[in-house]
N, C-alpha and C positions, 0 to 999 in steps of 0.2 A: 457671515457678515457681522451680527452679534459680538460673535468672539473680538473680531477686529476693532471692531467700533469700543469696546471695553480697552483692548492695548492700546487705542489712541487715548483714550482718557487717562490711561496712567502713564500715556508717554507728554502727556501738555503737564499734568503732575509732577511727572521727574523735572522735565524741564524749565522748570518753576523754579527749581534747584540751582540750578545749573545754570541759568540764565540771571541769577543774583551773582554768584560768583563769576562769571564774564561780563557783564556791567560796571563793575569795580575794575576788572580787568582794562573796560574800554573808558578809562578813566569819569563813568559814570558819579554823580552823585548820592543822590534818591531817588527811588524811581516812583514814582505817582502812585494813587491808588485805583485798583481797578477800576474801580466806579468812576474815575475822571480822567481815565487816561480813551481817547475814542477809539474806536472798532474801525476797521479799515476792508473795507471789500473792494478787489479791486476788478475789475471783470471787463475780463480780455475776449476780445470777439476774432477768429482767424478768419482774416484776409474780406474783414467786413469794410466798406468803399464810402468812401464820403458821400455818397447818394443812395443804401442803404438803406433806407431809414425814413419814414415819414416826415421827422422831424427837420427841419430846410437850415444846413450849414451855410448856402450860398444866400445872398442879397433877395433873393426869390424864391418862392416856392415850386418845384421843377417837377417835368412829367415825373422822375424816378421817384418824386419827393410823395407824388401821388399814387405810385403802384403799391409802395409796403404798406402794410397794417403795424404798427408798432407804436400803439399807443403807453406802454411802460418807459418808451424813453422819450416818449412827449411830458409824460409826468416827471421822470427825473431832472428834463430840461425847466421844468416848472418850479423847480426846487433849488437848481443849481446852477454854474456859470457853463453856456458853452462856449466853444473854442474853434473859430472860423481856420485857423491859420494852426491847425496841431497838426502836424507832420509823424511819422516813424521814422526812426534813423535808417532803413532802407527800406527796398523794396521789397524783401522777401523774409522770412519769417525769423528765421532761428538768430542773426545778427541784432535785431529789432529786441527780442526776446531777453537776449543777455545785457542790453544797453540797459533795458530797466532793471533788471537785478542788480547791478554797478554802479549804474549813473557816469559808464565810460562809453563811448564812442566805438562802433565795434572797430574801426581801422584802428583803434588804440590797443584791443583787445584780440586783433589779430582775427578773430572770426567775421568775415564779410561773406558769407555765404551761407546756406541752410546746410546741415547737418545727419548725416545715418552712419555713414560707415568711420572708424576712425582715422583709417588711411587713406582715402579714396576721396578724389576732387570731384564735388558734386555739380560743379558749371559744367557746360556744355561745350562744343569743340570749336574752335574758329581757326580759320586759312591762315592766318597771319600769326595770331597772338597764343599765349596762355596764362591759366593766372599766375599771380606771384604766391609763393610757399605762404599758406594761411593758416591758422588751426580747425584744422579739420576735425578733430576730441571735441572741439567747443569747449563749454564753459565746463573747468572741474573743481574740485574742493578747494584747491590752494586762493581761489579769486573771494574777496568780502565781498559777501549776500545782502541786497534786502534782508531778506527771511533770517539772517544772522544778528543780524542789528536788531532789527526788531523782536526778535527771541530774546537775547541778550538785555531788554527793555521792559522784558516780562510777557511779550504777547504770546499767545497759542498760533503757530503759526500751521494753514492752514492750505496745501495743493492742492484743485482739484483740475482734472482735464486734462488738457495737453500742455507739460514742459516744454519739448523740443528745447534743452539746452545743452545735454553735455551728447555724444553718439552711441552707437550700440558695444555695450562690452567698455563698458569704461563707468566710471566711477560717476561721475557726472552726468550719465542719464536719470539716476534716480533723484529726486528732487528731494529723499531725505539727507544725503548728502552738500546741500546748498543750505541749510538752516530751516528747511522744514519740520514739526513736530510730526505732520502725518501729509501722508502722498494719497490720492486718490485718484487712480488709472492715472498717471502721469508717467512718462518713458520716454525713449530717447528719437522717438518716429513721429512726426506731424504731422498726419494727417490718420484716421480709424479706418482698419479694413472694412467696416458697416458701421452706419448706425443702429442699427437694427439689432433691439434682443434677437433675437428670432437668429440673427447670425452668428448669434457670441459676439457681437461687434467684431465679427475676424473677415478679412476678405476670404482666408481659406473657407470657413464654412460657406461663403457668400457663391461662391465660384462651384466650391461641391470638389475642392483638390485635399490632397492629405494635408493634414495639419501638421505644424512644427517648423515651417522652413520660414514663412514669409513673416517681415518684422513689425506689419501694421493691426496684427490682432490688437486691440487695446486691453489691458491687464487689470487685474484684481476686482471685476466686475462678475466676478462667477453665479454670485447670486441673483443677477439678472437673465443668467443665457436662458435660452426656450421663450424668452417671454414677450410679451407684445408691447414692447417698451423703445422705448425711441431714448437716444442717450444724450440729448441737450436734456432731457427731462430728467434721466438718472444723476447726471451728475449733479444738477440743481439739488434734488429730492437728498443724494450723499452729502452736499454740501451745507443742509439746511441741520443734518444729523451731527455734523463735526462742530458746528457754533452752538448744539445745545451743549457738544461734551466741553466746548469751554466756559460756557457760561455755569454748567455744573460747579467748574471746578475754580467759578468767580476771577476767570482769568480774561481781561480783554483778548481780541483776535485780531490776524491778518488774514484774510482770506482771499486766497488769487486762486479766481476762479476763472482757467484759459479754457474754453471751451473748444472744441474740434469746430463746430460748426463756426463759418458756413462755408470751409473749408470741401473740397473736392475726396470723396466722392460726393458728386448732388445724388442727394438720396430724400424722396421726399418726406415730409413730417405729416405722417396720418390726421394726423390731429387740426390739419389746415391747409392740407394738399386743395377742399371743396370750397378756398375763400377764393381762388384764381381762376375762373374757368374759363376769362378772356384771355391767360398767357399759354404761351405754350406748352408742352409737359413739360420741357427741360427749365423752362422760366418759373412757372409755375412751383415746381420741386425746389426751387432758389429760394422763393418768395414763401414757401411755408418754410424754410427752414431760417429764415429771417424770421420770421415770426414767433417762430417756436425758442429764438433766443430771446426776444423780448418778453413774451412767458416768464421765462425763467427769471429776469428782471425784474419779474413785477412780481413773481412768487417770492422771492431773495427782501423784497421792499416790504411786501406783505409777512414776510417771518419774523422781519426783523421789529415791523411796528406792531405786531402778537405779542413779543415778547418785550416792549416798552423799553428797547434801544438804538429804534432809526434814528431818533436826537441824538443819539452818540456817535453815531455812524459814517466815517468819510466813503462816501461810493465813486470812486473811478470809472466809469465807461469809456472806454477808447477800444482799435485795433490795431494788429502787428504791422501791418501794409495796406496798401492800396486794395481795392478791391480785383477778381478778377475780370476780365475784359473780354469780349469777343470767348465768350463761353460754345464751350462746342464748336468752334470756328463758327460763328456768328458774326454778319459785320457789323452787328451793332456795338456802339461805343456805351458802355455796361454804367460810365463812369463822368458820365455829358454832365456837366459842358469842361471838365478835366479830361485833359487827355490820353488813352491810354488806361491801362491800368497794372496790377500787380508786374511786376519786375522791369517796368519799364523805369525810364531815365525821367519821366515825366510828370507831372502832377496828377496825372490817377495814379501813380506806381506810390506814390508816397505822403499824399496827402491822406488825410485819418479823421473819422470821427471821432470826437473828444469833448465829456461834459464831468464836470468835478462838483460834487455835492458836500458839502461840508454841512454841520449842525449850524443852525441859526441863518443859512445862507438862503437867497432869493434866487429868482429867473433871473439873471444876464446873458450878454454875449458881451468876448473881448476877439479883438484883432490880431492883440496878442500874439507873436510867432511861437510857438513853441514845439519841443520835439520830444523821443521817446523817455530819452536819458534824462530829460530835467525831472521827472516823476520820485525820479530815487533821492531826490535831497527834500522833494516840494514832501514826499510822506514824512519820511526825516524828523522835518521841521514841524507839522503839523500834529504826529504824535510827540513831541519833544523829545528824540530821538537823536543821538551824539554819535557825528562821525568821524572814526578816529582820523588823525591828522593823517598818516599815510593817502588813508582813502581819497580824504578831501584833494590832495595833492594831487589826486591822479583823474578825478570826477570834472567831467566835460558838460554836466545837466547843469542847468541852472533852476534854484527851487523860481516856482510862480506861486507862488503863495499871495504874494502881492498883487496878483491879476484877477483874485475871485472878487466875485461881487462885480464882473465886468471893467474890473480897473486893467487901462493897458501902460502902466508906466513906464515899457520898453519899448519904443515902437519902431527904432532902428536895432535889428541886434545878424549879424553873420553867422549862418547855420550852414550847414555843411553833408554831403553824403559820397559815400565813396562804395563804389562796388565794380573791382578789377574781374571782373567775371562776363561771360556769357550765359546766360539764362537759359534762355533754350535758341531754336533756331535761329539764326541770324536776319537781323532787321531792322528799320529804323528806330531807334528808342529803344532796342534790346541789347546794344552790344555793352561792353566796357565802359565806366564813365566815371567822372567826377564831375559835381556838381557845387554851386552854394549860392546860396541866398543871400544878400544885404540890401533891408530896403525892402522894396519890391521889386528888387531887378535880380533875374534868375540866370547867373551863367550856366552851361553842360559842357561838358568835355569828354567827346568820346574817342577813346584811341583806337577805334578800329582805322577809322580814317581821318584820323589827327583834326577832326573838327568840332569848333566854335558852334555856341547857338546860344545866343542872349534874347530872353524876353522879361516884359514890364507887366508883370503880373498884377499889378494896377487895375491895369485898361487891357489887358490879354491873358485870365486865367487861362484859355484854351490855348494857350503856345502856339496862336498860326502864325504869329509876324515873328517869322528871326531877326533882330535888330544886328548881329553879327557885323556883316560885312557895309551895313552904316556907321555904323558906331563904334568903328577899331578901339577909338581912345577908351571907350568903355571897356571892354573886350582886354586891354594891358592893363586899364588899372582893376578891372575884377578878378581877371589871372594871377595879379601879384598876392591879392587877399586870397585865391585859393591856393597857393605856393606855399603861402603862410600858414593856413589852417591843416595842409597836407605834412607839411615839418613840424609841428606842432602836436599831429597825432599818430605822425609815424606808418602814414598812408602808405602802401605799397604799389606802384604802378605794376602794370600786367607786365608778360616775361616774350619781350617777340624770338618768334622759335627760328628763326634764321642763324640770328648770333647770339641766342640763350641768353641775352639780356635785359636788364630791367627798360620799359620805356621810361624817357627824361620826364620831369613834371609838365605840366601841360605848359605851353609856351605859347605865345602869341606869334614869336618869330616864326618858329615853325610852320603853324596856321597860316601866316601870310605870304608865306613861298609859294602857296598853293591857293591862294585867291584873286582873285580877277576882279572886274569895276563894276560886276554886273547889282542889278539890285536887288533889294532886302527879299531873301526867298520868305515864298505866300505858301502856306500849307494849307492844303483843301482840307474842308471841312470832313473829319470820319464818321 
């Protein structure tokens, strides 16, 4: 580990190099001096839930507001602007992933789906449909990085955790390949076979099966196996090693720290399994390892103001999707008063915790709409950071730079998510969908069964009143702006397997062949 940590220090050195003469390249100027140019952490949490979190996104403080312990992001909300209305550009991980790397829309980008094998469609099956041909590789070398820009700008760029962007056996799983100076256990699999030293973090050791075949052992952690180490903690503790070797070497950082947790498997966190003893084991196992990321939080906060640079510091906290829902087949709604959660069409599938700390910034909240992809221009701008015109051309994020400090200067803006896939089983809020937001008014379109479903997220975050089949007129003119946003980013509809063809964009006429006078359907409470 020694040895390693030394070749990262003189790969942030070379790159030092290297990243002067591609700044010129990227029709850079001057680039700032260390001392003034800020540190950028950005910390990604997998498939952590807008109710998550002590800390209250909603109008209210809610029972889930009161199960977690997470007081490190009570404190960074203390410091920084939260963000009621931050969404991920989908519902499920590895699309979400590459939208921030880009700052392009994953239906632009061709990847709408999570990512492991390169050839291999990773949705699920349905009677009727399939998806349409997507990239399945994910994200590889030829797409501009964050991590390139910002290397390119002089930082020490900085993986730790889980990538999930390019799949296994391809160029693109390694995140040194995306403009990272150094990877720490990052790889092409999303989710850790353990958390647990004690397992190698591998499922094979977890299971007691031969090693070598399965692709979730997590990598380059060897100095940890045998030990009684939980790996939200390791990766912290490597991530805290990689900002000294850049500040050794007087080099500001980006540090994207995706952590596995609290991603599936639930494996409980030793260290605060004995704070829950009202939940159940499997709740409980949830709720320390929620815990045990805010840790880490406040360890990352506490490092950085040791070494008298959290004034320099922008801190990102957000997640890739929704949280998940009805854990263990539970019928509890994981994600109240949003409905649903991870991979659904719904707002648990895709609404996200989201607080941005800038140097010099207060407590706010803004209303603010915003989503995964706008991150990649908001750091951009905020390290002074130039993107070349191709890029700009093709980036779907919009910076919110202009919303800290609780400022909501946008307050009508059209957002959008597309995922031609089946997730898993079939069901309501799981199948195939396009969606978009203007306003507070949320159309879905799902093509299993070519229907409509509008609601007034206003006065209905929990989506029970379908305003649909009252409000046609709404229903044509919000179809046309998604017709638009779908041409626009070169969305692909699913492929129905009858006559191997693409379905038509969503259409109202269609819709209406198949509705009756009945009234607005009421969805029972989950």
């Amino acid at each position: 580990m020694k040895q390693q940590q030394r070749l990262n220090t003189a790969l942030c050195t070379i790159f030092l190099t290297v990243a002067t003469v591609s700044s010129n390249m990227l029709g850079q100027n001057s680039r700032p001096e260390a001392e003034t140019q800020p540190n950028v952490v950005f910390f990604l949490v997998d498939d952590m839930g807008w109710q998550d979190t002590s800390v209250p996104f909603h109008t209210e403080t809610t029972d889930f507001n009161k199960r977690y312990r997470t007081p490190n992001m009570e404190r960074l909300a203390e410091q920084g602007t939260l963000y009621t209305n931050a969404y991920a550009s989908c519902p499920v991980c590895t699309p979400t992933r590459v939208s921030i790397m880009t700052g392009q829309h994953p239906a632009r980008l061709g990847i709408t789906n999570w990512t492991l094998h390169a050839h291999r469609d990773s949705s699920a099956g349905h009677d009727r449909l399939r998806s349409p041909a997507w990239n399945t590789q994910g994200l590889q070398p030829d797409a501009l990085t964050l991590a390139e820009l910002l290397q390119a700008n002089g930082y020490c760029t900085i993986h730790a955790g889980k990538a999930h962007w390019g799949a296994l056996d391809t160029p693109g799983a390694d995140p040194l390949n995306h403009g990272f100076d150094i990877n720490i256990a990052g790889h092409a699999a999303g989710a850790p076979g353990s958390y647990y030293g004690t397992d190698n973090f591998s499922d094979e050791v977890r299971r007691g099966k031969p090693q070598g075949n399965s692709p979730w052992p997590v990598p380059g952690l060897d100095a940890y196996h045998g030990q009684e180490v939980y790996l939200t903690e390791v990766l912290t503790k490597e991530s805290i090693k990689a900002i000294d070797d850049a500040i050794a070497v007087n080099k500001p950082f980006f540090l994207h720290l995706g952590h596995y947790a609290v991603h599936t498997p639930i494996m409980a966190d030793p260290s605060f399994i004995d704070h829950y003893p009202e939940l159940s084991k499997r709740e409980a196992a949830y709720a320390s390892m929620v815990e045990g990321v805010d840790q880490s939080l406040g360890q990352l906060m506490d490092a950085l103001d040791e070494r008298g640079i959290l004034d320099n510091t922008i801190i990102i906290f957000t997640s890739d999707n929704g949280g998940l829902s009805g854990r263990a087949g539970a019928s509890e709604n994981h994600n109240a008063p949003l409905r649903h959660g991870k991979g659904f069409a719904y707002e648990g599938g895709v609404r996200i915790p989201q607080i941005i700390s800038v140097p010099g910034s207060q407590s706010s909240r803004t209303d603010r709409v915003t989503v995964s992809q706008d991150l990649f221009p908001t750091i951009l701008q905020m390290t002074n950071t130039e993107i070349p015109i191709e890029a700009a051309n093709q980036m779907d994020g919009h910076s919110i730079v202009d919303s800290l400090d609780g400022k909501n200067p946008d307050a009508y803006r059209v957002v959008g998510w597309h995922y031609p896939h089946q997730w898993t089983q079939p069901g309501p809020g799981l199948q195939a969908f396009t969606s978009i937001r203007a306003g507070n008014e949320k159309l879905i379109y799902f093509y299993g069964d070519e229907q409509f479903e509008l609601y007034d997220l206003e006065d209905d975050i929990s989506e029970k009143n379908n305003l649909a089949s009252a409000q046609p007129h709404r229903v044509e003119e919000l179809s046309q702006l998604m017709r638009h946003w779908m041409r626009q980013t070169g969305a692909k509809t699913p492929i129905n397997k009858e006559t191997n063809q693409p379905l038509s964009l969503p259409s109202l006429h269609a819709w209406s062949s198949q509705q009756s006078n009945s009234d607005p359907m009421l969805i029972e409470d989950e």
